[in-house]
C-alpha positions in Angstrom: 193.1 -98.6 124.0 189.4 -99.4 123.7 187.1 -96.8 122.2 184.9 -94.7 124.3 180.8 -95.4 124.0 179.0 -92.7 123.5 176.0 -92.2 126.1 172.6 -92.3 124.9 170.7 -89.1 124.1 168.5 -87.4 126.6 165.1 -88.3 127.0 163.1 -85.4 125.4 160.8 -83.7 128.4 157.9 -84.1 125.8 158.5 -87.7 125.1 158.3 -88.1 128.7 155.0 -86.8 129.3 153.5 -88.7 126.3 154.3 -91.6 128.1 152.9 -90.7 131.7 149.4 -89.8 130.1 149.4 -93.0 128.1 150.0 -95.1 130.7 147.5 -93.2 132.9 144.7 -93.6 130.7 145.6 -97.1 130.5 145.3 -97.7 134.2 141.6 -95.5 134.7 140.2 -97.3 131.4 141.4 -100.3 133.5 140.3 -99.2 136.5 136.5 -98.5 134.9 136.4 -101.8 133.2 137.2 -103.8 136.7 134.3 -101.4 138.3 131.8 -102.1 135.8 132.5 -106.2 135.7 132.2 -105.6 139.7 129.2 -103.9 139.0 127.7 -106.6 136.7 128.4 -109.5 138.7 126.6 -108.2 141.6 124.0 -107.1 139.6 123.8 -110.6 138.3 124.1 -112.3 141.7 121.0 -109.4 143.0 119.2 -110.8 140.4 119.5 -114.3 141.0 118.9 -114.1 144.6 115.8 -112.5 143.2 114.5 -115.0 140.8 115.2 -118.1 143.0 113.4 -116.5 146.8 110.7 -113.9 145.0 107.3 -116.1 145.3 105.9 -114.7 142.0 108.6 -117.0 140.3 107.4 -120.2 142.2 106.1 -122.7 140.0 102.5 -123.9 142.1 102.0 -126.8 144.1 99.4 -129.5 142.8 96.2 -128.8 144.4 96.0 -132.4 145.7 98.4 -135.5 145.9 99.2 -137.2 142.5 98.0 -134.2 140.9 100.1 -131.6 138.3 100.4 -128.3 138.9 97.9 -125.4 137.3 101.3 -123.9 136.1 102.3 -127.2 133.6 100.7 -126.6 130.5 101.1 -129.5 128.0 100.3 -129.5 125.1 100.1 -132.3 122.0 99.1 -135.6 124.2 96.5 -137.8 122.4 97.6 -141.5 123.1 100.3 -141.2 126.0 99.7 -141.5 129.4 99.5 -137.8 130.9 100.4 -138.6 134.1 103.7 -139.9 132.6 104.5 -136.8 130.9 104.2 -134.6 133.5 106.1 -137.4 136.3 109.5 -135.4 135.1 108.3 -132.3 136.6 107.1 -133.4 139.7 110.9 -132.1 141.5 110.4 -128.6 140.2 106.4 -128.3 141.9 106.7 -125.5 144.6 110.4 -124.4 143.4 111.6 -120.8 141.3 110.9 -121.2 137.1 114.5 -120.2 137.4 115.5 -123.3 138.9 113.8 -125.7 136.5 116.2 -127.8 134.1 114.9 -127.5 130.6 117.3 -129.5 128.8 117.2 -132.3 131.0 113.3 -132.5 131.1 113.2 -132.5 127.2 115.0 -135.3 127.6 113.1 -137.3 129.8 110.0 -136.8 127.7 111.9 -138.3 124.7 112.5 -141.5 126.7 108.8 -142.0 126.6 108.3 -144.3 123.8 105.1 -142.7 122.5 106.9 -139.3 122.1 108.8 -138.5 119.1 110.0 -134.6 119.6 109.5 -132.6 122.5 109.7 -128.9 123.3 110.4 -127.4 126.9 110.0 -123.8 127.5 109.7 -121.2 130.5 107.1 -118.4 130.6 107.5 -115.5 133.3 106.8 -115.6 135.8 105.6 -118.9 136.5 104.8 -121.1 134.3 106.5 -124.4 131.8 104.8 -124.8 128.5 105.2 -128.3 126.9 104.4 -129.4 123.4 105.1 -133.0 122.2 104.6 -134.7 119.1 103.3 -137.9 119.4 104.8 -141.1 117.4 102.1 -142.9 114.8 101.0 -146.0 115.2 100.3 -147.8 111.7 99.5 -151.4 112.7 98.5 -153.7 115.7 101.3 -156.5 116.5 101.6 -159.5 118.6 104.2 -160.0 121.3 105.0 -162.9 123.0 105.1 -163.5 126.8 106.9 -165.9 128.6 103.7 -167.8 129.4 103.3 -168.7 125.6 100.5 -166.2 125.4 100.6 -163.1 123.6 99.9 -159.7 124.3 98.7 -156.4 121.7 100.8 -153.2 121.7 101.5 -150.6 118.9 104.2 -150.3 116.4 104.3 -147.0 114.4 106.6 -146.7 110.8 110.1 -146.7 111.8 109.6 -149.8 114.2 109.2 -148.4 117.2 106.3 -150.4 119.8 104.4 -148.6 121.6 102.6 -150.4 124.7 99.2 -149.0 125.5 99.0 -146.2 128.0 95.8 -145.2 128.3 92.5 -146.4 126.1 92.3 -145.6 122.3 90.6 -146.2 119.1 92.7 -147.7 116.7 91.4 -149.4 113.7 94.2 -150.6 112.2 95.5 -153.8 110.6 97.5 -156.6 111.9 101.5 -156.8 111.4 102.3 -160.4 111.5 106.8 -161.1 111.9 107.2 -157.9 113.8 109.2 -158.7 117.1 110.9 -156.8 119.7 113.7 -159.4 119.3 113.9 -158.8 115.8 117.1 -156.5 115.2 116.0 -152.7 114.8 116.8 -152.7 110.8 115.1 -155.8 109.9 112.1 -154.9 112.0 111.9 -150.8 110.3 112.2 -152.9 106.8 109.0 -154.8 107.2 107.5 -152.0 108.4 108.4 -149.8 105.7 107.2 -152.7 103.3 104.0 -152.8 105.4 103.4 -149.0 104.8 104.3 -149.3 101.0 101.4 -151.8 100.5 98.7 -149.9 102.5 99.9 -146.6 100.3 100.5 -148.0 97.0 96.9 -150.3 97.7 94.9 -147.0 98.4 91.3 -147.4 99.0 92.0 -151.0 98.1 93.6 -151.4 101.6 90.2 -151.2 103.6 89.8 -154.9 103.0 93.3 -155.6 104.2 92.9 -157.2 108.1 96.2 -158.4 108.4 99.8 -158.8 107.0 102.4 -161.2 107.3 105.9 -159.1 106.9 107.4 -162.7 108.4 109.5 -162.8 104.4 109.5 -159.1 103.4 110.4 -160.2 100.0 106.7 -161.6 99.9 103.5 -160.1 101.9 100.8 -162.1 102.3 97.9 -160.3 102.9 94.6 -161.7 104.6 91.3 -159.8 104.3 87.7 -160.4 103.5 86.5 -160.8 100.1 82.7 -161.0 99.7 82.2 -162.9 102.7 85.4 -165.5 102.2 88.8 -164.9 104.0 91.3 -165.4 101.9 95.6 -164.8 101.6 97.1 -163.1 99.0 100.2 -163.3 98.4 101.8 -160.3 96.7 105.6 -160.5 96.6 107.5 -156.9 96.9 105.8 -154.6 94.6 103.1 -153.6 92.7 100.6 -154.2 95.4 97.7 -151.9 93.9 98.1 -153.9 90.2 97.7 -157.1 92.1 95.6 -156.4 94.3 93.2 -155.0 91.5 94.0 -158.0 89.4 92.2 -160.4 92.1 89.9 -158.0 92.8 88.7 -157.8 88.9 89.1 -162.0 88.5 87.0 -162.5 92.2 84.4 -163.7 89.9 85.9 -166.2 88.0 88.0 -167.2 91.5 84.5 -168.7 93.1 83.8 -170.8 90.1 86.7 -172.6 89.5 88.1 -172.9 92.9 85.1 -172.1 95.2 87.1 -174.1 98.3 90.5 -172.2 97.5 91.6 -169.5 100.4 95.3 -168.8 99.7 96.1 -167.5 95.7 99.8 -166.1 94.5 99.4 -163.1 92.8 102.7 -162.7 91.2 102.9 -164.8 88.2 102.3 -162.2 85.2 98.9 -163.0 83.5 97.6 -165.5 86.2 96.6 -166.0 89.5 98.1 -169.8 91.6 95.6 -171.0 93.5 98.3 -172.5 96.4 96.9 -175.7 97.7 96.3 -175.8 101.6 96.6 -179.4 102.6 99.4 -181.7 101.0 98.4 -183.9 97.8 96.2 -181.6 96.9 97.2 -179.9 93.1 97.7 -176.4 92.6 95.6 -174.3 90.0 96.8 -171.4 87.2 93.6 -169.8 86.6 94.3 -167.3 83.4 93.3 -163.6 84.1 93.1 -160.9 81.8 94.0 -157.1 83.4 92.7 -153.9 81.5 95.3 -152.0 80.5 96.3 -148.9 83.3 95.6 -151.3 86.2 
């Protein structure tokens, strides 16, 4: 005969009433948290509605066609085109600061090749602030056209070319074997050995007109001494030593080979006079540096 179960034991009255009032304050702490979100999100969606129809957030409308408005303020341009840095924001002219897409605007102005950084900001009511920072252009290069002809632009020192947008005054030398067609690594490696020489060469580099990076391994470097074009060639390194060297043996250069215009600079001790026409010989002339050059 099977055992009898015992029932379970009476819920105590006080047990009972712990419960209830834990529950309750459960379901008003709920009930206060759903009002409050409620709350917010109107709050939120009051606030938007005013920010995007209140006029006072509205940025202005140019004064005239293919004008900006008085509420762009730009800041940093020296060599780029203003008009094209302030084309992005032409779609926000006339609607709320709310509205305007500041991510996507940096953007745009960093597909500008001139710019390097950008910086988009809004300031109540009314008004977008931009700052830029403009790439540096270290030399002038060639580039060639499909007519045969070639054309000037820009190329600053990580390789990148910058066309002209609007007039400048740039005295700087020539980079010769810089393409667009060259791939981006070899091009930012005879640039970078373009910027070495004009750094380690200091105030030597003044004479310096032009460069040929065509064998980065060896620079040849036109510029005018005394009157007399010539090409130096100065391998890799030590630019200011060589550089120096010819510039101390000059001198001795015009008398023993007055019709000579391209000397190698890399033999140790002595300058090559390299021949410019074939059958004709080349010369060692013997040079003596100080000491610290």
């Amino acid at each position: 005969m099977a055992r009898k179960q015992p029932s379970p034991a009476p819920v105590r009255t006080e047990d009972r009433q712990a419960r209830y009032r834990t529950v309750r304050k459960g379901l008003v702490w709920a009930t206060l948290f759903s009002a409050a979100l409620v709350g917010l999100l109107l709050g939120w969606q009051e606030t938007q509605n005013y920010l995007l129809r209140d006029a006072q957030f509205r940025v202005a409308m140019p004064p005239d066609l293919g004008e900006e408005s008085p509420n762009l303020e730009i800041h940093g341009i020296k060599n780029a085109a203003r008009a094209q840095v302030a084309a992005p924001f032409n779609s926000d002219y006339g609607r709320s600061l709310y509205m305007v897409p500041i991510r996507q605007r940096r953007l745009q102005l960093l597909e500008n090749p001139w710019i390097a950084e950008a910086s988009v900001t809004r300031v109540w009511p009314n008004r977008v602030r931009v700052h830029i920072t403009e790439r540096a252009p270290v030399a002038w290069i060639q580039i060639p056209s499909e007519d045969h002809s070639a054309r000037p632009a820009l190329i600053d020192g990580d390789g990148n070319i910058l066309h002209l947008q609007q007039p400048g005054d740039f005295k700087l030398p020539v980079l010769a074997g810089v393409t667009p067609r060259q791939g981006e690594e070899d091009r930012k490696l005879r640039v970078h050995r373009f910027v070495k020489l004009l750094q380690d060469a200091g105030p030597l580099a003044e004479k310096i007109s032009e460069v040929d990076a065509t064998d980065p391994g060896n620079l040849k470097v036109m510029q005018d001494e005394s009157g007399r074009v010539v090409t130096l060639l100065l391998g890799d390194r030590q630019f200011k030593r060589r550089l120096e060297k010819f510039r101390l043996s000059f001198p001795e250069i015009q008398k023993r080979a007055p019709e000579s215009s391209i000397f190698d600079l890399r033999i140790e001790g002595s300058i090559l006079s390299v021949p410019q026409e074939p059958g004709q010989a080349e010369q060692i002339i013997r040079v003596e540096v100080p000491r610290g050059v």
